[in-house]
DRENDO-1510 file (C-alpha; in Angstrom, 1 decimal, always signed):
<recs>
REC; n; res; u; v; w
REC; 1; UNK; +49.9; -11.5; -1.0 .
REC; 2; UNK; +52.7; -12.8; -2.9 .
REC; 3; UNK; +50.3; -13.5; -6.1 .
REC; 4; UNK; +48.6; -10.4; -5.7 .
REC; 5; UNK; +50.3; -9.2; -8.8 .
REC; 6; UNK; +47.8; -9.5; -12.1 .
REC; 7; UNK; +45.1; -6.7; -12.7 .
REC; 8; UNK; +42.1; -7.9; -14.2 .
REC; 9; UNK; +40.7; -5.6; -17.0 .
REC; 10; UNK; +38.6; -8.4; -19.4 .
REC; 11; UNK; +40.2; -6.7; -22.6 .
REC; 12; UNK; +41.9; -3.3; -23.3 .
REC; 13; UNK; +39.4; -0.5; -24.3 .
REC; 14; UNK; +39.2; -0.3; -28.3 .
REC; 15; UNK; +38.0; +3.0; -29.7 .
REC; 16; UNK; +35.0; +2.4; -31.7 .
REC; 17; UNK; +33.9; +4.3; -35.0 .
REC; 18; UNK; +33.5; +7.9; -34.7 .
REC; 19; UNK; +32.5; +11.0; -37.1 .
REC; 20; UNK; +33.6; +14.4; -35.8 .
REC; 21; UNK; +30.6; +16.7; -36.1 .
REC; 22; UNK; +30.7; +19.4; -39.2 .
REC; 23; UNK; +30.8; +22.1; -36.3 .
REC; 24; UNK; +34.3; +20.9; -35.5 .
REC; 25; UNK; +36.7; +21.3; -38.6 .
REC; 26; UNK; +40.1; +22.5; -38.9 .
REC; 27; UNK; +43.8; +21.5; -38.9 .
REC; 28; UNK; +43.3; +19.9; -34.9 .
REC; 29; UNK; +40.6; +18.5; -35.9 .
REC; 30; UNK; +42.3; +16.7; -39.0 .
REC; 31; UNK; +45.3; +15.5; -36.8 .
REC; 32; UNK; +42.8; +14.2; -34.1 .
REC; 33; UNK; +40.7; +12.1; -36.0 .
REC; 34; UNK; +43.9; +10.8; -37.8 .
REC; 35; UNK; +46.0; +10.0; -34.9 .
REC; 36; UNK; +42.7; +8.4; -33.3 .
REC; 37; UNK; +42.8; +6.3; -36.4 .
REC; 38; UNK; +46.2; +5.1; -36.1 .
REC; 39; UNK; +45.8; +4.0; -31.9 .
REC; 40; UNK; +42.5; +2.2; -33.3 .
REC; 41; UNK; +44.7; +0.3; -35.8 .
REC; 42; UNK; +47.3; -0.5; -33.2 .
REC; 43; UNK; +45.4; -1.7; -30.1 .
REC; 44; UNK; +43.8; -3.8; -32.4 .
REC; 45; UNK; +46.9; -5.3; -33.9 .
REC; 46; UNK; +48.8; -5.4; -30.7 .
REC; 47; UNK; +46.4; -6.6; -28.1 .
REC; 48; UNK; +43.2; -8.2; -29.8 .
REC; 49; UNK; +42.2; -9.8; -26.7 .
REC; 50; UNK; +43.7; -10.6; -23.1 .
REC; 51; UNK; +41.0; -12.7; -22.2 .
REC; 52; UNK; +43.0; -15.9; -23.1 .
REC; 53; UNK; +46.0; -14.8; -22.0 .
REC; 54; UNK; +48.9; -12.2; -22.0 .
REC; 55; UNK; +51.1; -12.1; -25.0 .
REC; 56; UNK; +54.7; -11.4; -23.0 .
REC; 57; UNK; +56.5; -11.0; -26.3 .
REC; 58; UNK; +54.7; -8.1; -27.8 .
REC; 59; UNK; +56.3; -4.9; -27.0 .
REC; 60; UNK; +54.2; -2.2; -25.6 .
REC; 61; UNK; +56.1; +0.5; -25.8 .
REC; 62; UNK; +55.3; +1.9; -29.1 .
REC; 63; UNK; +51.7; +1.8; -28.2 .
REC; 64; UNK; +52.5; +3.4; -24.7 .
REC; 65; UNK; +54.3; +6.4; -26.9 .
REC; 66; UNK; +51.3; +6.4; -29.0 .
REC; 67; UNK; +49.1; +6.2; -26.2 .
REC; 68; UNK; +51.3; +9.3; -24.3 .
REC; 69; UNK; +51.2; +11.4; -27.3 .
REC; 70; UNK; +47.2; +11.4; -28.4 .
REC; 71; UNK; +46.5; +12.0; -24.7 .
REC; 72; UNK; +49.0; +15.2; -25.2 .
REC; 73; UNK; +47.6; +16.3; -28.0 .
REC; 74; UNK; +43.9; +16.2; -26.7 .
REC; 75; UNK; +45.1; +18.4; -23.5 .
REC; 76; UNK; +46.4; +21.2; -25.8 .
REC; 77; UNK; +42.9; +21.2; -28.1 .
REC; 78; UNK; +40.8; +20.1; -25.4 .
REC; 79; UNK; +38.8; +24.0; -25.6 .
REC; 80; UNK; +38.9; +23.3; -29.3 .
REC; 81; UNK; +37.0; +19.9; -29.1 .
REC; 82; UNK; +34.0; +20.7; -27.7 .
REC; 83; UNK; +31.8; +18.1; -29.3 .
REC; 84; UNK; +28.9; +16.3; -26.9 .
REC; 85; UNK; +28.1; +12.7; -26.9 .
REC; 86; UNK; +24.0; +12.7; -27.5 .
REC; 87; UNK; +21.9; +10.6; -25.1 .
REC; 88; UNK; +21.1; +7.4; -26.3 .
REC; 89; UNK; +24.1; +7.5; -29.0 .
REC; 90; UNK; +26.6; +5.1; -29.3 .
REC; 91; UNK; +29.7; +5.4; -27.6 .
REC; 92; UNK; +32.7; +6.1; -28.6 .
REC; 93; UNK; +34.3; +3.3; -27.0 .
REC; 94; UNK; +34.1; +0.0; -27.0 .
REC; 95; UNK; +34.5; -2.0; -23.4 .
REC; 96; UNK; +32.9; -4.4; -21.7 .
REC; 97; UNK; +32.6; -2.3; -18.5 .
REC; 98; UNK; +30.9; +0.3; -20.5 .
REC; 99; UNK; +27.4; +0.1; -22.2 .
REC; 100; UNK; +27.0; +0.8; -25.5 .
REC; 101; UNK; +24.7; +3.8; -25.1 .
REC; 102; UNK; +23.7; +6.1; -22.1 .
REC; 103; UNK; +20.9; +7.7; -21.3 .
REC; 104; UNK; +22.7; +10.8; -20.6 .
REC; 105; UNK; +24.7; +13.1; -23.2 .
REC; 106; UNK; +28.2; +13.6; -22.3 .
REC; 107; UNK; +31.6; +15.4; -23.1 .
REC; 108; UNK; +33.7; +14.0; -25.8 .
REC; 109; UNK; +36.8; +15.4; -24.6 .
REC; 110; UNK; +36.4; +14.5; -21.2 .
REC; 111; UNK; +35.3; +10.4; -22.6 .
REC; 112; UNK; +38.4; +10.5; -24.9 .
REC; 113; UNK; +40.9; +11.7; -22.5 .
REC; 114; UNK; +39.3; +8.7; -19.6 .
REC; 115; UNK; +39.3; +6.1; -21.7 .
REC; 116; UNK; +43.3; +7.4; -23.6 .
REC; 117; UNK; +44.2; +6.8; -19.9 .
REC; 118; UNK; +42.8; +3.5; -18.8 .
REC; 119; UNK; +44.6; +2.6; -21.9 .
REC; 120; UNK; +47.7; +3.9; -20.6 .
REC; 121; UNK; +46.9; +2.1; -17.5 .
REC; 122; UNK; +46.4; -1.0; -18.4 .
REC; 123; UNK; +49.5; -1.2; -20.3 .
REC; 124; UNK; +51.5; -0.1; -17.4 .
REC; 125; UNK; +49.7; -3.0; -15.1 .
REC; 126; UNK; +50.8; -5.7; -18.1 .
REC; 127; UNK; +54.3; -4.3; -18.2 .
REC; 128; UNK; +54.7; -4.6; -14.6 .
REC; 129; UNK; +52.7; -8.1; -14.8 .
REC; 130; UNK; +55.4; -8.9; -17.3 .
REC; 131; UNK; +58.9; -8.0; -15.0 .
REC; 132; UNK; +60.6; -7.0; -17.9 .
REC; 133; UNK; +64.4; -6.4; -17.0 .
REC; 134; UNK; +64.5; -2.9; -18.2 .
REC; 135; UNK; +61.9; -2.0; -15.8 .
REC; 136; UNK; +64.0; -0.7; -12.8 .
REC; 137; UNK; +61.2; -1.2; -10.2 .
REC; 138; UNK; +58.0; -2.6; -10.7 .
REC; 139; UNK; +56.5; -1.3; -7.4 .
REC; 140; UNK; +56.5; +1.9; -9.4 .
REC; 141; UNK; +55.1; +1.0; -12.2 .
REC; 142; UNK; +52.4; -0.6; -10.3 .
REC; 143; UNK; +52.1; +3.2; -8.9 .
REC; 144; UNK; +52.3; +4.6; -12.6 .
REC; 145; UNK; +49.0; +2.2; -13.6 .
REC; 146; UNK; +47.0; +3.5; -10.2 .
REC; 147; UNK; +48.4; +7.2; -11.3 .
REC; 148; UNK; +46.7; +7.0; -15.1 .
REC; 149; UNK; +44.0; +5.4; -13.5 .
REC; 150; UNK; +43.0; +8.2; -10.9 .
REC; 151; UNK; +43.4; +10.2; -14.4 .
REC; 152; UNK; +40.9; +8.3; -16.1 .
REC; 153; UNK; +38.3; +8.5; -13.0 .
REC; 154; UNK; +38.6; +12.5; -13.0 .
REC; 155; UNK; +37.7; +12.3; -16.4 .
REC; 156; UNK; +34.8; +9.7; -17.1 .
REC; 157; UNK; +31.5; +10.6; -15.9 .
REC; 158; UNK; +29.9; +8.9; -12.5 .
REC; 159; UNK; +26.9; +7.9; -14.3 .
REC; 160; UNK; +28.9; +5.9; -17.1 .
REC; 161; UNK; +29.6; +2.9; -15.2 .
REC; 162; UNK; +33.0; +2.4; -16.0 .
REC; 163; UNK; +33.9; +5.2; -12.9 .
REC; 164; UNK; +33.4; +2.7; -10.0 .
REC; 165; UNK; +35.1; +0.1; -11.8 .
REC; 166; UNK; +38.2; +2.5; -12.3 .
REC; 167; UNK; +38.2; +3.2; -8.9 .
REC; 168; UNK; +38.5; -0.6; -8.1 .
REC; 169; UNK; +41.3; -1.2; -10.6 .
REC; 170; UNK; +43.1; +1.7; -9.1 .
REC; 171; UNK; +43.0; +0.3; -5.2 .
REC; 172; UNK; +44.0; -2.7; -6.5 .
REC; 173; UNK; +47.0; -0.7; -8.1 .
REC; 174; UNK; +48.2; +0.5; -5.1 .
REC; 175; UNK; +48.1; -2.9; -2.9 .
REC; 176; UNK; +50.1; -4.6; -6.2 .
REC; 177; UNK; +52.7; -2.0; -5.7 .
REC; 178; UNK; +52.9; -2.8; -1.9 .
REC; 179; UNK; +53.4; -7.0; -2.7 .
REC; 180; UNK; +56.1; -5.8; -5.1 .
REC; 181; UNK; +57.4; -4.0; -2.6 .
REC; 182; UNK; +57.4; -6.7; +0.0 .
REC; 183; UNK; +59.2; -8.5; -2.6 .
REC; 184; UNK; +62.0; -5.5; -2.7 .
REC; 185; UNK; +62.6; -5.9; +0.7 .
REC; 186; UNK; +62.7; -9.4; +1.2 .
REC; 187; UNK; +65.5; -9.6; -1.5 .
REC; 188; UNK; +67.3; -6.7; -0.1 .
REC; 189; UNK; +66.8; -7.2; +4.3 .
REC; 190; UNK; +68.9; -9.8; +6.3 .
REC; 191; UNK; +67.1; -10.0; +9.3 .
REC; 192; UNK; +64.2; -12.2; +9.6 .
REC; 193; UNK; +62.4; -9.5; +12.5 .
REC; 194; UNK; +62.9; -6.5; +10.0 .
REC; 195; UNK; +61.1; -8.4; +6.9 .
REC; 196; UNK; +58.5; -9.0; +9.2 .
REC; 197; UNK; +57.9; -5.3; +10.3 .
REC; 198; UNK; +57.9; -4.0; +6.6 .
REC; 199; UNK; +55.8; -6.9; +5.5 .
REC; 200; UNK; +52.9; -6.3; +8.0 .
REC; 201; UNK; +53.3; -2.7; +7.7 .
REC; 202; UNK; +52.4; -3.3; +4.1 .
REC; 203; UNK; +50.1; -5.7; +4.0 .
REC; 204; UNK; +47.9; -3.7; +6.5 .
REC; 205; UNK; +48.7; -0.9; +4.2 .
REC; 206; UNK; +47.5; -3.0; +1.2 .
REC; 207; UNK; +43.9; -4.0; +3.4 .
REC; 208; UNK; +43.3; -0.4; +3.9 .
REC; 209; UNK; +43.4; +0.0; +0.2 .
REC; 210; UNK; +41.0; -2.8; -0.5 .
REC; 211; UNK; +38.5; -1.7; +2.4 .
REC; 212; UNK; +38.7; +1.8; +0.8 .
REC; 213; UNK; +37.8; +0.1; -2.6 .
REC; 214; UNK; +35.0; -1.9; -1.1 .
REC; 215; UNK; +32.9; +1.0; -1.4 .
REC; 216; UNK; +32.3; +0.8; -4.8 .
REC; 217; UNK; +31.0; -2.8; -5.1 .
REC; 218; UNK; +27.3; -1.3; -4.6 .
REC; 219; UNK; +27.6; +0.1; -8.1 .
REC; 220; UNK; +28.0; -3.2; -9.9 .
REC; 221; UNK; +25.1; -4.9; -10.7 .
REC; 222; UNK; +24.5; -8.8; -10.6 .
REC; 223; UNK; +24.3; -9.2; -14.4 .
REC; 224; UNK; +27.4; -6.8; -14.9 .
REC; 225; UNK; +30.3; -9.9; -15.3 .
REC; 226; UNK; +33.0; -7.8; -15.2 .
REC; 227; UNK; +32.0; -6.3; -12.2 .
REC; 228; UNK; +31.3; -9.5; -10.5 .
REC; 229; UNK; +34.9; -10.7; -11.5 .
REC; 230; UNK; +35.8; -7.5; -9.7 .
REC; 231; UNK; +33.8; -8.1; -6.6 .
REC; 232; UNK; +35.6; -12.3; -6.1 .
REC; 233; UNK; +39.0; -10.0; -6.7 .
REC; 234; UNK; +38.7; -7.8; -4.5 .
REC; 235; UNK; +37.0; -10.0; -1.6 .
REC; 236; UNK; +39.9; -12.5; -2.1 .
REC; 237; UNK; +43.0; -9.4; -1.8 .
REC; 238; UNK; +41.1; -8.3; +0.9 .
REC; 239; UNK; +40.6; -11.7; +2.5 .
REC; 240; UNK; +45.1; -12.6; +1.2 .
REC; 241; UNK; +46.1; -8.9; +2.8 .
REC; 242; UNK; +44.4; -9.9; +6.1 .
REC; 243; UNK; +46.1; -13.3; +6.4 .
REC; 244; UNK; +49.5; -11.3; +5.1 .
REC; 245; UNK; +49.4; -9.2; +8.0 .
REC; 246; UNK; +48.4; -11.9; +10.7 .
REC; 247; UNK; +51.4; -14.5; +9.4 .
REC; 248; UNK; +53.8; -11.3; +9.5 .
REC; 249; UNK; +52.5; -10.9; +13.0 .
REC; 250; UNK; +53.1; -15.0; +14.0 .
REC; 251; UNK; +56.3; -14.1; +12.9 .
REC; 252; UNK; +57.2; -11.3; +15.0 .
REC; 253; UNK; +55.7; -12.8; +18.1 .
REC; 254; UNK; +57.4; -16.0; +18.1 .
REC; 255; UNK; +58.8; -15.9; +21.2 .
REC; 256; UNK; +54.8; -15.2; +23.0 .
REC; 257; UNK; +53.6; -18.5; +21.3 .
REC; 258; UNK; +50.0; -17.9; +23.2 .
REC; 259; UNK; +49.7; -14.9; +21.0 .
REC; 260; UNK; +51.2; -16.4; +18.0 .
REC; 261; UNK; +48.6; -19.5; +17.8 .
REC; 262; UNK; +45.7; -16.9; +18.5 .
REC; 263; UNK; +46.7; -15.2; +15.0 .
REC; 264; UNK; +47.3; -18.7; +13.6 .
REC; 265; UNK; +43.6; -19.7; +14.8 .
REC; 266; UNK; +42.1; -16.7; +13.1 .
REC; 267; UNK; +44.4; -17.4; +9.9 .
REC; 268; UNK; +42.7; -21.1; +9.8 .
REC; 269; UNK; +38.9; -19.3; +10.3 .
REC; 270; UNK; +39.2; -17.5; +7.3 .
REC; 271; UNK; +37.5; -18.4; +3.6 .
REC; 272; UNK; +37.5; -17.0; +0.2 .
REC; 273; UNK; +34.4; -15.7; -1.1 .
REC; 274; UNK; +31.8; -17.7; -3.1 .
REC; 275; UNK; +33.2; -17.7; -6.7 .
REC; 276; UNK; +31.5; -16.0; -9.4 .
REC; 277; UNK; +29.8; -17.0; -12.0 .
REC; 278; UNK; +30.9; -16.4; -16.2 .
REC; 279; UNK; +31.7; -18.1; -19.3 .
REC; 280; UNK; +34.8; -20.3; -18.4 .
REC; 281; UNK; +36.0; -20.9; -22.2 .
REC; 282; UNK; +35.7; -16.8; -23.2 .
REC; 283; UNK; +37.8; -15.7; -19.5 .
REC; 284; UNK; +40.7; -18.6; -19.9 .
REC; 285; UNK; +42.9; -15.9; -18.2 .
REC; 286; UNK; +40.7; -14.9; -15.3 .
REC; 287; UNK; +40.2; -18.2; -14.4 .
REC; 288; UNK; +44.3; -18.7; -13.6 .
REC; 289; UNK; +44.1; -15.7; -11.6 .
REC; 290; UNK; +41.7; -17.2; -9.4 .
REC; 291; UNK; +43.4; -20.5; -8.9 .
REC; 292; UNK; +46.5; -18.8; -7.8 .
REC; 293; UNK; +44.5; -16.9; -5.7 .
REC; 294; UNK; +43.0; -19.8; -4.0 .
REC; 295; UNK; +46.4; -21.5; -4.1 .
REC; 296; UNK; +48.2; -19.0; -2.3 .
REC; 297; UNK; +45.1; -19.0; +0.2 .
REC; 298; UNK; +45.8; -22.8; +0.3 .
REC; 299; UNK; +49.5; -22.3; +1.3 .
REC; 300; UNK; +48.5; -19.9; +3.8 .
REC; 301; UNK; +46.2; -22.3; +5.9 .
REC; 302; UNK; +49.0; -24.7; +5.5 .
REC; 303; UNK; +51.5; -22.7; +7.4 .
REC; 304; UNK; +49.1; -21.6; +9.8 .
REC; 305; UNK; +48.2; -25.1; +10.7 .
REC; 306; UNK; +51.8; -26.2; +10.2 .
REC; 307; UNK; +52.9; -23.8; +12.8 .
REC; 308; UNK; +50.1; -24.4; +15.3 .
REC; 309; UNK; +50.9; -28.6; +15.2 .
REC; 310; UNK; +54.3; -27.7; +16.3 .
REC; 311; UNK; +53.5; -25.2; +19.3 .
REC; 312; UNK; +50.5; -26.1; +20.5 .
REC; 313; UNK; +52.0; -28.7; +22.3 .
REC; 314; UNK; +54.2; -26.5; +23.9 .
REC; 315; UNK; +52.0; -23.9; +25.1 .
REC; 316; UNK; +49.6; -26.7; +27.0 .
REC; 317; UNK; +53.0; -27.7; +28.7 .
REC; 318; UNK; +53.6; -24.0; +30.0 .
REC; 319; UNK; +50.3; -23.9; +30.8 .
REC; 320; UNK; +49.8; -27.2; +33.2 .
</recs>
């Protein structure tokens, strides 16, 4: 599980051009449109595109404060701001995991407000993708993400799309905070048996998390990219948590070898899904996640078949 730690968002939402009606005017109006001006300016300027890679340099922060502060300021107005999205209208965001129109009129508000906090989330994922020192514990920041993004699915409408996608970002939130904290323990725990506990616990915390996610994948079509991306993601945590738990297990039942190899046999039967298939040269960054992915898979057979070379030997002779 150790590379289980990247969430894959294609780009970060940009807020398109939008007009406030003539029926909404006044002062909370004004500041609104102006401060939704400004984030526009600054997503744009800060994170053009994360397609190609991530920019560890930049710091997010201000934009987070930004971010934090419109969201705020939406809450207090949101009985003000009652403007509707007509069906059929463009959208006031731009993502690829939303359409550009929808056949059914929505809430501005409530689309504002989802798509302030995906924002929020994913630059809480890339500031815990990032370890940056000043971050105290990543585990929780991984927990912060899945928090705005729960936020963002209570807000955004079921029939936009983007909701069961949210809902797979935020699972996937969760099981990165449990490989951080596998990584917390394992720099913090002595004893070889107590790793092992806390890391299977976990691990078959983090494959509840992705079966619960798994639920979703019905919603996204076959021409939907992103959501295909999604679906190989998911399929391979599921598929990495799994193998997590059963090494944790060879581990802890060392000293019943029979038992041990039987994990180790059903570490060696297991396969990533079928790759998906995008445009390579426009998803440079999605493409690394996959080969670690199916590197750390890799290492996983390895010590699996590592392991059962060295005792298999052993067990025929206690068993003759």
């Amino acid at each position: 599980m150790k590379h289980l730690d990247m969430l894959w968002f294609a780009e970060m939402p940009q807020p398109a051009e939008w007009t406030p009606p003539k029926s909404l005017s006044g002062e909370p109006m004004v500041e609104i449109a102006a401060r939704r001006g400004r984030i526009k300016s600054k997503l744009a300027e800060v994170l053009p595109s994360t397609n190609q890679g991530r920019d560890d340099t930049v710091d997010l922060k201000p934009l987070e404060d930004s971010l934090t502060t419109y969201l705020q300021l939406l809450e207090i107005h949101q009985n003000v701001v009652n403007s509707t999205v007509e069906a059929n209208q463009p959208l006031p965001w731009k993502h690829s995991s939303i359409p550009q129109s929808v056949p059914l009129s929505l809430s501005w508000i409530s689309m504002e407000r989802g798509m302030i906090a995906l924002c929020l989330a994913c630059i809480s994922a890339l500031l815990a993708e990032k370890r940056d020192p000043s971050v105290v514990c990543v585990r929780d920041v991984w927990r912060k993400a899945a928090g705005y993004l729960n936020l963002a699915a209570s807000f955004l409408p079921h029939h936009l799309g983007v909701h069961s996608t949210v809902q797979v970002w935020m699972h996937l939130c969760i099981v990165y905070a449990h490989t951080a904290e596998m990584s917390n323990v394992e720099n913090a725990e002595e004893c070889n048996d107590q790793i092992a506990r806390y890391h299977s616990a976990l691990s078959r915390s983090a494959h509840s998390e992705c079966l619960a996610a798994h639920s979703y994948l019905s919603n996204f079509s076959s021409s939907y990219i992103l959501g295909q991306q999604l679906r190989w993601l998911l399929l391979a945590s599921t598929c990495l948590c799994k193998i997590t738990f059963w090494w944790n297990e060879v581990e802890l039942y060392a000293k019943r070898p029979q038992v041990a190899l039987v994990l180790c046999n059903a570490i060696l039967k297991t396969k990533l899904p079928m790759p998906p298939q995008y445009p390579h040269r426009s998803n440079v960054l999605y493409t690394k996640v996959m080969q670690s992915m199916v590197a750390s898979h890799h290492e996983a057979l390895k010590l699996a078949m590592d392991y059962k070379s060295a005792n298999l030997m052993q067990v025929e002779k206690d068993g003759t």
